[in-house]
VOGU-3710 file (C-alpha; in Angstrom, 3 decimals, decimal comma):
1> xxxxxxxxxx> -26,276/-14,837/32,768  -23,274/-17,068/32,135  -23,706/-20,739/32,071  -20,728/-22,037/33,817  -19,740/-25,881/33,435  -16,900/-27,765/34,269  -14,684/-30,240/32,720  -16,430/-33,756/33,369  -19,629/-32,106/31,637  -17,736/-30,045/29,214
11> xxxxxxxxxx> -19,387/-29,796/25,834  -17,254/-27,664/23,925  -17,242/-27,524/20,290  -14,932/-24,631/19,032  -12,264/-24,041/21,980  -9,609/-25,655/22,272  -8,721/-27,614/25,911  -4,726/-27,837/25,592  -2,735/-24,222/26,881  -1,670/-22,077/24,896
21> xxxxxxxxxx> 0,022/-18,434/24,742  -1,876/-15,623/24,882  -3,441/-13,923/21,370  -2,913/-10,491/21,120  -5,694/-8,057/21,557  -4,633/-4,603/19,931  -7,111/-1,130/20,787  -5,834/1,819/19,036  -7,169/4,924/19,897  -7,630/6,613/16,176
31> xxxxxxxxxx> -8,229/9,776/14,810  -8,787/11,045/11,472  -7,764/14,278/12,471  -3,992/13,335/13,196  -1,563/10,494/11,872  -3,198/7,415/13,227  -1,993/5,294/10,238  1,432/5,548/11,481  0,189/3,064/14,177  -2,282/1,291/11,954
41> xxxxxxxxxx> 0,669/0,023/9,589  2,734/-1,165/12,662  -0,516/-3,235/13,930  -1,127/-4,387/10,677  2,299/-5,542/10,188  2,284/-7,714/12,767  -1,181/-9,129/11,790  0,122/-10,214/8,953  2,959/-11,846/10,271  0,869/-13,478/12,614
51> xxxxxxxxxx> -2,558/-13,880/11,260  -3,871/-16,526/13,655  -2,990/-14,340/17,017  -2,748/-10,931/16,522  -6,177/-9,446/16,344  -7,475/-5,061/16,341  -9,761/-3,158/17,438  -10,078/0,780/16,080  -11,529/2,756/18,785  -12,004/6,499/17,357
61> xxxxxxxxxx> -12,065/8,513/20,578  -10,190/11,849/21,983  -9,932/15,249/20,469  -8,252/14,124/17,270  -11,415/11,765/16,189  -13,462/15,296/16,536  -14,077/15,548/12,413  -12,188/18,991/11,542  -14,854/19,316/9,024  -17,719/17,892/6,925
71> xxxxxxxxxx> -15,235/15,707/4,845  -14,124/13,599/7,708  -16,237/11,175/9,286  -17,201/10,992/12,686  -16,500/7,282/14,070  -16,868/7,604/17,617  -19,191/5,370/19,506  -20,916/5,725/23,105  -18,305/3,233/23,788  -15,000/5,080/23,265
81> xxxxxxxxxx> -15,079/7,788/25,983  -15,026/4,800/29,184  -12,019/2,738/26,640  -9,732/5,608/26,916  -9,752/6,653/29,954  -8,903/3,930/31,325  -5,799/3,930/29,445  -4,072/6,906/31,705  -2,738/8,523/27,916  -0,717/11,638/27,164
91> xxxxxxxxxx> -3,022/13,305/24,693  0,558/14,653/22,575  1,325/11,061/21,496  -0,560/7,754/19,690  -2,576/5,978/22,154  -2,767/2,145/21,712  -2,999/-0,997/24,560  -1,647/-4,057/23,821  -3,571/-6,675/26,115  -4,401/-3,412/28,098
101> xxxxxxxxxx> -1,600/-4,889/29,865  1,264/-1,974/31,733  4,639/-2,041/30,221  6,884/-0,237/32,266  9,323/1,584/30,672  7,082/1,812/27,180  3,792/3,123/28,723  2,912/7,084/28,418  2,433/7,409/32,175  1,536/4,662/34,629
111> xxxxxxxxxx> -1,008/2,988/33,046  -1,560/0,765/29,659  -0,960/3,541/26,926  1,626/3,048/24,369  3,157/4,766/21,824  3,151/3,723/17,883  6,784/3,316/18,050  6,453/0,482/21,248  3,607/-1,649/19,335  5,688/-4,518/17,726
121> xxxxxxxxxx> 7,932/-5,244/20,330  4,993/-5,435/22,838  3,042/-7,369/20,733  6,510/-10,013/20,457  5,894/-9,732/24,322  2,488/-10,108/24,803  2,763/-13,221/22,478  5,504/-15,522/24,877  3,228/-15,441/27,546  1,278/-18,233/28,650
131> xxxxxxxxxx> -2,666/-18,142/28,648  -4,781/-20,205/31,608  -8,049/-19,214/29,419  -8,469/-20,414/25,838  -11,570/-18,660/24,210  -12,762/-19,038/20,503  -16,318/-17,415/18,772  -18,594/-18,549/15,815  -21,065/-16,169/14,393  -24,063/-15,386/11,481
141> xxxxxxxxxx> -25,947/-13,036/10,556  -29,725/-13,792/9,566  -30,536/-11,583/6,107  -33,801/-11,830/6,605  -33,996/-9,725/9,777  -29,907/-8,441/10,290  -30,090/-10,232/13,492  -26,471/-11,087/14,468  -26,159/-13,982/16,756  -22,458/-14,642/18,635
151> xxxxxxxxxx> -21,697/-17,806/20,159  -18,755/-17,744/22,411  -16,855/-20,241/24,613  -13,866/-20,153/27,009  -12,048/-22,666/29,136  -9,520/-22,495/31,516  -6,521/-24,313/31,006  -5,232/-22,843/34,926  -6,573/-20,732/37,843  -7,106/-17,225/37,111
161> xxxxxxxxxx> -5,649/-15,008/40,005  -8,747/-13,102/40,067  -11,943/-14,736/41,265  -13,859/-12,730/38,632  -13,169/-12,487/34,999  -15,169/-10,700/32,519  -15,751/-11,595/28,923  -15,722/-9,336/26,214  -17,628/-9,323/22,569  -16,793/-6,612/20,344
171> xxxxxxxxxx> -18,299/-5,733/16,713  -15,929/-3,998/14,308  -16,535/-2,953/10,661  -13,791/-3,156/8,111  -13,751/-1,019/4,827  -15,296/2,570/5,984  -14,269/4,866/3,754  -13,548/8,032/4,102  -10,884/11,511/4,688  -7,898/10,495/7,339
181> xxxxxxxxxx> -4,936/13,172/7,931  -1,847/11,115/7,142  -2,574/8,314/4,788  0,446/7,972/3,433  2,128/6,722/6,779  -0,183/3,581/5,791  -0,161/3,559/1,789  -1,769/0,006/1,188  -5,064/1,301/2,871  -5,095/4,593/0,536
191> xxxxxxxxxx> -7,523/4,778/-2,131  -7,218/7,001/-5,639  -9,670/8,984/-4,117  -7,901/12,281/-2,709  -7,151/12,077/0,795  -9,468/9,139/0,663  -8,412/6,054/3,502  -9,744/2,728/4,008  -10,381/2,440/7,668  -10,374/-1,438/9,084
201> xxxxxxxxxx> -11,693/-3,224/12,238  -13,088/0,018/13,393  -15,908/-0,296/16,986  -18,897/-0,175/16,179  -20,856/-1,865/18,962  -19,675/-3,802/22,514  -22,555/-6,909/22,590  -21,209/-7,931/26,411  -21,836/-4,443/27,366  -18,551/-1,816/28,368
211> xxxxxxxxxx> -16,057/-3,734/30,198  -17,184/-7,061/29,706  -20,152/-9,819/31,682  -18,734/-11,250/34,595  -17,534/-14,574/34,563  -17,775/-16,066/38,231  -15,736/-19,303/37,924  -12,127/-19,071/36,864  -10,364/-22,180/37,948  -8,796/-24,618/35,674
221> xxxxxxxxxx> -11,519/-27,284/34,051  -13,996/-24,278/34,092  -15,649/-24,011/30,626  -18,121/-20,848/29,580  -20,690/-21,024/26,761  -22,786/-18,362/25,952  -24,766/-16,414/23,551  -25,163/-12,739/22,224  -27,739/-11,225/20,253  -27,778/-7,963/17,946
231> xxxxxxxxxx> -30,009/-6,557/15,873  -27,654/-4,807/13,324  -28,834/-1,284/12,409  -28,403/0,346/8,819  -26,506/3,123/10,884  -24,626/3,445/13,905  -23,852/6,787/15,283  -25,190/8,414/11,623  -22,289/5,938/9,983  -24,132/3,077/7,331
241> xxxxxxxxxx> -23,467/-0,771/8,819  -22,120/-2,539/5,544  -23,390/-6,065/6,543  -20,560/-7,782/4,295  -17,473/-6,122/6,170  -18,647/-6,691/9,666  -15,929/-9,061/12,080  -16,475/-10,022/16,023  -13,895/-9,949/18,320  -13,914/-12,197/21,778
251> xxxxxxxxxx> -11,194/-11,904/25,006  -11,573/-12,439/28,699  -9,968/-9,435/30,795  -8,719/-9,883/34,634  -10,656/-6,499/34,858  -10,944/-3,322/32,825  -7,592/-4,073/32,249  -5,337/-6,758/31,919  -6,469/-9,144/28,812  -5,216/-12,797/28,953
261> xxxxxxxxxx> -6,251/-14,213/25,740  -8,906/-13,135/22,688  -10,024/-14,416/19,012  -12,212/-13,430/16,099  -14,371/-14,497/13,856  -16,103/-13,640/10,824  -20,104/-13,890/10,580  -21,547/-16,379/8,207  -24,212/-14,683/6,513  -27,565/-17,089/5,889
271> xxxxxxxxxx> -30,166/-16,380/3,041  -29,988/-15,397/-0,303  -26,588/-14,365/-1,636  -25,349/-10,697/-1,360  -23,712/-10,076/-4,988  -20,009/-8,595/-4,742  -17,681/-8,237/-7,624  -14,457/-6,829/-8,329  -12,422/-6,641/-11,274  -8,924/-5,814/-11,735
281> xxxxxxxxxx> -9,493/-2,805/-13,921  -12,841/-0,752/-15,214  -11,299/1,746/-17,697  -8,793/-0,186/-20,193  -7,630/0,374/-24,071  -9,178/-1,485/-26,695  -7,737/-5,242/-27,062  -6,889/-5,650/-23,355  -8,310/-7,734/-20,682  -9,846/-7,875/-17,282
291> xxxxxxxxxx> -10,324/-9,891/-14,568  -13,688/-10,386/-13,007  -14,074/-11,938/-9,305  -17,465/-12,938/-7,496  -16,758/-12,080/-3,779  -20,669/-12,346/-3,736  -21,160/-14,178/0,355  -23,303/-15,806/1,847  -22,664/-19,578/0,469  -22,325/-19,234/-3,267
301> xxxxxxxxxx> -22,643/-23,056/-5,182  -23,511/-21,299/-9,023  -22,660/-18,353/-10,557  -23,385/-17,419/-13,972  -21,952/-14,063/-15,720  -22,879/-12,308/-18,805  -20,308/-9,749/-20,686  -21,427/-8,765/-23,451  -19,152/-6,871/-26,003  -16,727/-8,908/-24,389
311> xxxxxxxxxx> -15,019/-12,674/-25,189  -16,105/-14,709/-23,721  -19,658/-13,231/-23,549  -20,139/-15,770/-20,576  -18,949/-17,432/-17,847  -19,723/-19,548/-15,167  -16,352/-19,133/-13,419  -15,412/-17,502/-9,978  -12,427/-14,950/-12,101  -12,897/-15,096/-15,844
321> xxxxxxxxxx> -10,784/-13,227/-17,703  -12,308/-10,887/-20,591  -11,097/-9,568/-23,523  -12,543/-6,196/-24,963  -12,033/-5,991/-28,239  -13,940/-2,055/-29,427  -14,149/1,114/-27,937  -17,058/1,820/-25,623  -18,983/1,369/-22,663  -20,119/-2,335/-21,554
331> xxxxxxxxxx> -22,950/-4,018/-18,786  -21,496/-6,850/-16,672  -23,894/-9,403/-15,340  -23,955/-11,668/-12,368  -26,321/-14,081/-10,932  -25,363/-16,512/-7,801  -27,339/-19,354/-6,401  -27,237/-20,558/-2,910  -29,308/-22,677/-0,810  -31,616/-20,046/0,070
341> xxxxxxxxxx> -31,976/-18,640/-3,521  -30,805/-16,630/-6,111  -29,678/-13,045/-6,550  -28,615/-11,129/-10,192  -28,110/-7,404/-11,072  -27,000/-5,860/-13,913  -24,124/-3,601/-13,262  -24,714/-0,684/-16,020  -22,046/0,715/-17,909  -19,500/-1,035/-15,262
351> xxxxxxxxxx> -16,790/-1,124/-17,849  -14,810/1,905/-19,717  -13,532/0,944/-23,096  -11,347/3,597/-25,044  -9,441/4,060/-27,813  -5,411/3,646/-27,446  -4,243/7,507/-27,516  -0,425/6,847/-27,760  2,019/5,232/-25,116  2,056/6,959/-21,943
361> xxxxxxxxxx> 4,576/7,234/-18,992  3,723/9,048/-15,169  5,279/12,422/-15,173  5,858/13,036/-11,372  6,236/16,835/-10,037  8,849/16,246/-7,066  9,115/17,090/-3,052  6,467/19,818/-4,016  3,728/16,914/-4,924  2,908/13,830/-2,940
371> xxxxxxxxxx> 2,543/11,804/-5,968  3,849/8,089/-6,368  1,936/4,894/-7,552  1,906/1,825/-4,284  0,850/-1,398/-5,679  -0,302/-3,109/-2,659  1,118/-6,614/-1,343  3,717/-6,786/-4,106  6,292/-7,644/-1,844  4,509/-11,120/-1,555
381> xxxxxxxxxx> 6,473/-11,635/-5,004  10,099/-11,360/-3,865  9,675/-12,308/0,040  11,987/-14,249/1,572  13,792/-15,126/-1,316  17,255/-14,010/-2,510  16,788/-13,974/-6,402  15,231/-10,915/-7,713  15,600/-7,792/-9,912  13,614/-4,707/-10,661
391> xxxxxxxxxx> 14,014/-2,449/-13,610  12,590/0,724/-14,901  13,312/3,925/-17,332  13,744/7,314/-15,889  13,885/10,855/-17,016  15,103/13,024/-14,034  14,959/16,818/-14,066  15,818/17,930/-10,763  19,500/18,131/-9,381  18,753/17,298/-5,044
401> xxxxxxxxxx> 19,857/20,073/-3,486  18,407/18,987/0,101  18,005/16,130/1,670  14,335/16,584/1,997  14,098/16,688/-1,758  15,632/12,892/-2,299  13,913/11,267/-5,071  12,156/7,869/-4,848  12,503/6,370/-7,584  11,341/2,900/-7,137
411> xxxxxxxxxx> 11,502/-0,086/-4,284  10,114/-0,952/-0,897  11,540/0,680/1,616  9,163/0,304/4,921  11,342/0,400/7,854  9,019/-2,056/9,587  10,041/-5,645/9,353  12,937/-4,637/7,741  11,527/-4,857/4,257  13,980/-2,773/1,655
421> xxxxxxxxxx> 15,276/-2,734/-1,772  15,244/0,568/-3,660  16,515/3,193/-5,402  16,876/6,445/-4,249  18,486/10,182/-6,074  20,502/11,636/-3,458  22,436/14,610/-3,610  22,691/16,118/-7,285  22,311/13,020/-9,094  23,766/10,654/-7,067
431> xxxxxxxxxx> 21,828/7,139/-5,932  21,518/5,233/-3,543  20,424/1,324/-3,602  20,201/-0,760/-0,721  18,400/-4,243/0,480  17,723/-5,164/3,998  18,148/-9,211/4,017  18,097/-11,453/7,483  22,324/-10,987/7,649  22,490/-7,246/7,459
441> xxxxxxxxxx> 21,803/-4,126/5,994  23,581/-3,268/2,778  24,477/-0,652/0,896  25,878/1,064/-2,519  25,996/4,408/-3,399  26,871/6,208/-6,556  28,921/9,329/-7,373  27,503/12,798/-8,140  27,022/12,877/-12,226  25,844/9,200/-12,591
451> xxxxxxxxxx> 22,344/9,912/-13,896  22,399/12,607/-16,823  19,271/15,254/-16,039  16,750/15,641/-18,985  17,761/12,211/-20,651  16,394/8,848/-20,782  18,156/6,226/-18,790  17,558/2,686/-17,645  17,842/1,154/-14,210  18,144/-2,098/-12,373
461> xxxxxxxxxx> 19,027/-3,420/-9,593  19,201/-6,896/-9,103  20,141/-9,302/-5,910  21,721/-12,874/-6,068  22,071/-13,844/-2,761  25,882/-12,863/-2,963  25,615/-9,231/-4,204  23,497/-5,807/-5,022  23,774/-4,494/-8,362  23,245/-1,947/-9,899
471> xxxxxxxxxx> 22,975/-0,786/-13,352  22,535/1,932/-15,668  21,206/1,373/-19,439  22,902/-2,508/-19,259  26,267/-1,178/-17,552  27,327/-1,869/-14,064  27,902/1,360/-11,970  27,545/0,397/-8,274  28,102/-3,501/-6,278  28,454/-4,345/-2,698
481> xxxxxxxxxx> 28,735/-7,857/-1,491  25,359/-8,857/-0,155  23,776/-11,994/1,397  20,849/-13,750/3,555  17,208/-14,091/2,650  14,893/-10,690/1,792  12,368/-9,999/4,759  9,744/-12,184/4,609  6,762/-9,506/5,079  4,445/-9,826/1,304
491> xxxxxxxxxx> 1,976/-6,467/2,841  4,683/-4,292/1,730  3,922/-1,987/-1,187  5,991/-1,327/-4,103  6,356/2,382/-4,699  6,907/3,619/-7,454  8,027/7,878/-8,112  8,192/7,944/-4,349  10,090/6,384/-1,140  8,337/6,255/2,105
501> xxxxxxxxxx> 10,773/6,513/5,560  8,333/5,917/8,223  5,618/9,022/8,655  8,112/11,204/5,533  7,816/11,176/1,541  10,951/11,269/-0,689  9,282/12,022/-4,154  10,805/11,562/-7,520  10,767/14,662/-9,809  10,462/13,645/-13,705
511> xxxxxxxxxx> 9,328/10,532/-15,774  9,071/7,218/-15,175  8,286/4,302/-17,715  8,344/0,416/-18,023  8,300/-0,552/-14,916  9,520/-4,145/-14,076  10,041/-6,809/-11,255  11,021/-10,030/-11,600  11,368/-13,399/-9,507  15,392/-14,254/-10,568
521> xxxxxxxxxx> 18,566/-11,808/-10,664  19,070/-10,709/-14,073  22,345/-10,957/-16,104  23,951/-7,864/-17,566  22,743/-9,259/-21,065  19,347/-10,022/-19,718  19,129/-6,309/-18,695  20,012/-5,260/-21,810  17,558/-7,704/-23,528  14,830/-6,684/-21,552
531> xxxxxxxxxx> 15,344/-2,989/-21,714  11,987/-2,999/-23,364  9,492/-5,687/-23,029  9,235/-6,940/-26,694  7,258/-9,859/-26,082  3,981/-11,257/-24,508  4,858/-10,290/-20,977  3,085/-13,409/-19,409  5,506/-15,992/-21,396  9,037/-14,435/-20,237
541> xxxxxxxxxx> 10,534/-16,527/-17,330  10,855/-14,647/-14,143  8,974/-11,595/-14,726  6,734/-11,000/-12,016  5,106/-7,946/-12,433  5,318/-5,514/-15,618  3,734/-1,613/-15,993  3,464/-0,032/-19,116  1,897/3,223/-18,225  -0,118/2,544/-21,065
551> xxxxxxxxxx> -3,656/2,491/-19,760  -6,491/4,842/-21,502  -7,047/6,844/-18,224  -8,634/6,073/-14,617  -6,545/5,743/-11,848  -5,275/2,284/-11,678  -2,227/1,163/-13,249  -2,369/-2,178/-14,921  0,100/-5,267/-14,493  0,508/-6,748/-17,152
561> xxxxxxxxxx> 1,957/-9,879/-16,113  -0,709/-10,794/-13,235  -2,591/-8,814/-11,065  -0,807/-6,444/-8,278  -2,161/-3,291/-9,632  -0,848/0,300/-8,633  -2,759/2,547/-6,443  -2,144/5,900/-8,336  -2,084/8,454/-5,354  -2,916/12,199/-5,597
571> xxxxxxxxxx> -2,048/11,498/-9,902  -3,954/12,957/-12,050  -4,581/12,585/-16,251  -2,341/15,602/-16,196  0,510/13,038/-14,787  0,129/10,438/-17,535  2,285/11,953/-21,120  3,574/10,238/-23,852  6,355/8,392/-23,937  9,506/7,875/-26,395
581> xxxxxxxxxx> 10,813/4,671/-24,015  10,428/1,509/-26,264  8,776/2,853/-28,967  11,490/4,587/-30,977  12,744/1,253/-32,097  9,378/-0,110/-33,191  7,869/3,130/-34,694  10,873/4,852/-36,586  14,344/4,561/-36,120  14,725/8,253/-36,349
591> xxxxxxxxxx> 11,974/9,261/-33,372  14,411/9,764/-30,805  18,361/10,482/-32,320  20,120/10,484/-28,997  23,589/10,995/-30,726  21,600/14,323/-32,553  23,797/16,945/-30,587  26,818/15,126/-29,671  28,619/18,305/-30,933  26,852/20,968/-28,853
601> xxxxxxxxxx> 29,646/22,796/-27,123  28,472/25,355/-24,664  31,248/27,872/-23,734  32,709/29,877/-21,476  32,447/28,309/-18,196  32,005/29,704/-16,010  30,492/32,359/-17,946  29,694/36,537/-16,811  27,278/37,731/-19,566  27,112/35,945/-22,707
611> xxxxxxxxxx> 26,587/32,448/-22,851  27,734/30,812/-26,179  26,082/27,335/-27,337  27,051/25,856/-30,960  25,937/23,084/-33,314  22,085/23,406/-32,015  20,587/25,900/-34,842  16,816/25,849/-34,301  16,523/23,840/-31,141  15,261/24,814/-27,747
621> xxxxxxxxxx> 17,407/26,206/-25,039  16,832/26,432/-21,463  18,888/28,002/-18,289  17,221/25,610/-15,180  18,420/26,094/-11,784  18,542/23,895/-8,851  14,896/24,462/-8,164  13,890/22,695/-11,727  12,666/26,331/-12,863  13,629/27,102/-15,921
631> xxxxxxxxxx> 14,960/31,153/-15,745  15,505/32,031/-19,398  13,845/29,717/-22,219  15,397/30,423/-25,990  12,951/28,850/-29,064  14,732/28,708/-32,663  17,587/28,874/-31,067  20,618/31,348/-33,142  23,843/30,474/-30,880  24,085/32,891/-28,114
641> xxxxxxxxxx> 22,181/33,461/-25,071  22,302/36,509/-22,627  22,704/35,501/-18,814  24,059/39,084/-17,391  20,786/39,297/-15,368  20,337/35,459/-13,852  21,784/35,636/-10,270  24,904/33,931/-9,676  25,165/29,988/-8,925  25,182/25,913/-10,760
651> xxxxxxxxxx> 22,716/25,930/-13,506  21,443/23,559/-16,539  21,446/24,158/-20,366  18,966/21,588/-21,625  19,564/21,655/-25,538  15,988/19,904/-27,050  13,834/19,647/-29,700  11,383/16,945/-31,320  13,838/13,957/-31,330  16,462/14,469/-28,992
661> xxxxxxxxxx> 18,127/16,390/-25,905  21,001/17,020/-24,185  21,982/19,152/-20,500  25,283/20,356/-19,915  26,143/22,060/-16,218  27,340/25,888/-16,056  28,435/27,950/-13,408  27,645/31,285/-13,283  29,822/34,292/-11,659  30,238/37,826/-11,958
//
């Protein structure tokens, strides 16, 4: 029962009296079984735009939330059959409700069901709308007995039209993992893991029962307080309850349908502390560092942490940094104090120490392989600025010969909030750069021929607020005029070997090495000075964010500068090779000769049968075509070079051996 008051006893204590526009309540009808993070990055998008009024619930419900098979999870609730069928969906498109609110003219049929495509703009609706109910929660969980207790209040700012209003309290559960079809429409929530995906604020339990307890008074002064118990269960519907990533989410509904304002909250957990850490990296090379974090909850005052093999071997901070100094495998230590107590464990061999192999760069395998490295948030470095560069080495092998097969190479480029600056290979090897600012889109393109396949080659684009450059190996080859501020979204991820266009891939076939983006628009000399990172990356001005490529395996690349770490997806060991970039220089100053076959001629062309190729005596010659196949492969090479029998068409001669390479383009007709 409801205990209704009114405004000359009111009492309240978290919800605010003055009006306000409504909060957004988002359900999205998920599945793991079909592309639901195509909606889940639009949602989350505008959650973190606005953090303080956009709020989701995950209900996994219809056919596609039906596990295909053992690897999926099944996150339906009792709940979710009732929730969607009152949405009047089409079953062929993404189901979400904003406000379960109609919008004619965006709705699948006549009722509240959207598609993905509709779900910002509603939302922007939703959110100029005035509220006559204000309605705020406060929550905690005892650890003692898991019993979660909800304390809600509303109060209405106006007269509802209905004389009946229903309030709602829903428990979600952030952080399930586990297989989802489609991932990469939603790359921040992707995990190393293959087809591993971090599901967030998904239903797990409805506290005011399906559709809400009635509330009986709805005219302005009217204020409700009540109270909701739960005894949390270690599973719900066969999935485990993770006590530390549970959230509550409140609204009052005209009906079933029709929700005029919501919050959230997150429990406070009472009793002894629940230890969390997290660290930046667990497998790293001798002599490097990493960053420790106690998330531990429930009211930490102390900490103490023990690292030994490490420096310092202690530390009563809430992030120490560590240094590793010898190969091997190390315990990490944490105890936390709170009011209630104090927990410790011992987290056994939690950190991977191995010995430096070499210098490593990714090796990417193209539109055949959806590999590319996101580093989550990154665009929280650049946004809404208009001083900014990014830099990296490439070694491209393929010449595009679709327009499916465009290579990413590096960027953001999410079509959502308007938040990109990349480059792209287009056709042959042509590029693209572009930046989307809040004055326009703009543009530069380069001709076929600009990057050379099978060399090494550096890149950078850089914005001033006046113009997009960009560069290749310290020389300008492509400018537009350019102005206004960069979007101002920091979820976006920077991708790296790959470009992702809403639901669609574009993945970069060949090598990519010494990454780079920094907070001010490089000079042509800077460029050239900072071709290779010479220096303790943490003391050069501007540089944000700095990969190397050189970690000793796992499947998290390091920054070197601070702490926006890559997300390497569907990469394997296989993926990281060594790398000549930057070390040439340093090592010996004959490791890579890139003037070594400057007097290669390869003749006739277009050539019928025999292929001549001088000046190369002992190298290795290959015939590629447009695929990236090579069709004839010549070791020890003695000058001439059979192609009667490869069919007719563009191909590449890649001239190599141990410390340098050249390509040169042939045509081949009979």
């Amino acid at each position: 029962m409801l205990a209704v008051l009114y405004l000359s006893s009111v009492s309240q204590t978290i919800v605010s009296t003055v009006p306000e526009n409504k909060k957004v309540v988002v359900e999205d009808y998920s599945g793991v079984m079909w592309d639901s993070p195509y909606s889940h990055i639009r949602i989350q998008h505008q959650q973190y735009k606005y953090p303080e009024n956009v709020f989701a619930i995950y209900i996994h419900e219809g056919e596609n939330a039906i596990p295909g098979s053992d690897d999926y999870l099944d996150l339906r609730t009792e709940w979710g059959p009732a929730l969607l069928a009152q949405t009047d969906y089409n079953s062929d498109y993404l189901t979400t409700t904003v406000n379960r609110h109609y919008f004619p003219g965006y709705a699948h049929n006549e009722g509240t069901a959207i598609g993905a495509n509709s779900i910002i703009e509603v939302i922007d609706m939703i959110m100029l709308e005035s509220a006559y109910v204000n309605v705020a929660a406060e929550a905690e969980i005892d650890l003692a007995t898991n019993l979660l207790t909800v304390h809600v209040e509303a109060y209405y700012t106006g007269n509802s039209p209905q004389p009946v209003n229903f309030l709602n309290v829903a428990l979600v559960q952030n952080d399930i993992y586990g297989w989802q079809v489609g991932r990469f429409s939603n790359p921040n929530y992707c995990t190393t893991e293959e087809e591993e995906y971090r599901q967030q604020s998904v239903l797990r339990h409805l506290l005011a029962g399906q559709f809400g307890e009635a509330i009986n008074n709805t005219t302005a002064g009217s204020f409700i307080d009540e109270t909701y118990t739960y005894v949390i269960p270690d599973e719900i519907e066969d999935i485990p309850v993770d006590i530390t990533n549970l959230g509550i989410v409140v609204f009052v509904a005209e009906s079933a349908q029709e929700i005029i304002n919501g919050n959230v909250c997150l429990p406070e957990l009472t009793g002894a502390p629940i230890l969390k850490i997290e660290a930046s990296m667990l497998e790293v090379c001798e002599g490097e560092t990493i960053k420790f974090t106690d998330a531990s909850l429930s009211g930490v005052t102390s900490r103490t942490w023990s690292f030994p093999g490490g420096t310092p071997s202690s530390s009563t901070e809430i992030s120490p940094v560590v240094l590793y100094a010898d190969a091997g495998d190390y315990d990490v230590t944490l105890s936390v104090t709170n009011a209630h107590g104090t927990t410790e464990h011992t987290y056994t061999a939690y950190v991977e120490v191995n010995v430096s192999s070499g210098t490593f760069c990714l090796d990417f395998e193209g539109w055949e392989a959806d590999q590319w490295v996101n580093a989550p948030y990154a665009s929280s470095l650049i946004a809404g600025t208009d001083q900014f560069t990014m830099t990296c080495w490439v070694f491209p092998r393929f010449y595009v010969d679709d327009w499916t097969h465009f290579g990413g190479i590096i960027g953001f480029r999410e079509l959502i909030g308007g938040m990109e600056f990349y480059i792209l290979q287009l056709y042959g090897t042509s590029m693209e750069a572009r930046i989307v600012t809040d004055d326009d889109l703009f543009t530069l393109s380069t001709p076929d021929g600009t990057l050379e396949l099978y060399e090494y080659q550096h890149l950078a684009l850089t914005y001033d607020g006046s113009n997009l450059k960009l560069y290749l190996n310290a020389e300008l080859v492509g400018e537009t005029a350019a102005t206004g501020l960069y979007g101002t979204n920091g979820n976006i991820g920077l991708n790296v070997g790959g470009t992702l266009i809403g639901n669609y891939t574009w993945t970069f076939d060949g090598e990519v090495d010494e990454v780079t983006l920094w907070t001010k628009a490089l000079t042509e000399e800077e460029i050239e000075q900072y071709m290779c990172i010479e220096q303790e990356p943490t003391t050069i001005d501007g540089l944000a964010l700095y990969y190397d490529f050189s970690e000793c395996g796992g499947s998290i690349v390091d920054d070197k500068v601070g702490y926006y770490q890559g997300t390497m997806l569907d990469i394997t060991d296989d993926n990281r090779v060594s790398s000549v970039v930057c070390e040439y220089t340093d090592v010996d100053e004959n490791a890579f000769d890139e003037n070594a076959f400057d007097k290669v001629v390869v003749y006739p062309n277009p050539v019928k049968n025999i292929l001549n190729i001088t000046n190369c005596e002992g190298a290795t010659v290959e015939i590629i075509n447009v695929t990236g196949q090579a069709v004839i492969t010549k070791t020890d090479f003695n000058g001439t070079i059979d192609v009667s029998s490869v069919p007719d068409g563009f191909y590449l001669v890649k001239v190599a051996n141990e410390r340098s390479q050249i390509v040169r383009k042939i045509n081949i007709q009979k």
